[in-house]
C-alpha positions as CSV (number, residue, x, y, z in Angstrom):
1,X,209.6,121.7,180.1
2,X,207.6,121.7,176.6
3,X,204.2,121.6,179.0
4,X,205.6,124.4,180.8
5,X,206.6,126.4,177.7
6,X,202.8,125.8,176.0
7,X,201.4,126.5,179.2
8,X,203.1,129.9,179.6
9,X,202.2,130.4,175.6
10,X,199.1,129.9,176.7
11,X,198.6,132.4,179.7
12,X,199.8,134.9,176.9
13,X,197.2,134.2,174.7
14,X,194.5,134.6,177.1
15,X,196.2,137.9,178.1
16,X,196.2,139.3,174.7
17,X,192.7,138.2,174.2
18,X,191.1,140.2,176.7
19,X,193.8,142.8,175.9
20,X,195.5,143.3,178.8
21,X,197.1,146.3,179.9
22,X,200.8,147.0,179.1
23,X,202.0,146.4,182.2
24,X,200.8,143.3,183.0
25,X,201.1,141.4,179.3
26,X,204.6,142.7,180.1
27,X,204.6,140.6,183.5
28,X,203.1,137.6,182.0
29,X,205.8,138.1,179.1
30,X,208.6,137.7,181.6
């Protein structure tokens, strides 16, 4: 669960990184 949870926290940070749009950060959020 915890390497789900980092991988997850990860896929959010790459998100934010190349600044996704609302919608999708939102979908990767979920």
């Amino acid at each position: 669960v915890c390497h789900c949870y980092r991988e997850s926290e990860s896929v959010i940070r790459i998100i934010s990184a190349r600044k996704a749009t609302a919608n999708e950060a939102k979908f990767y959020r979920r």
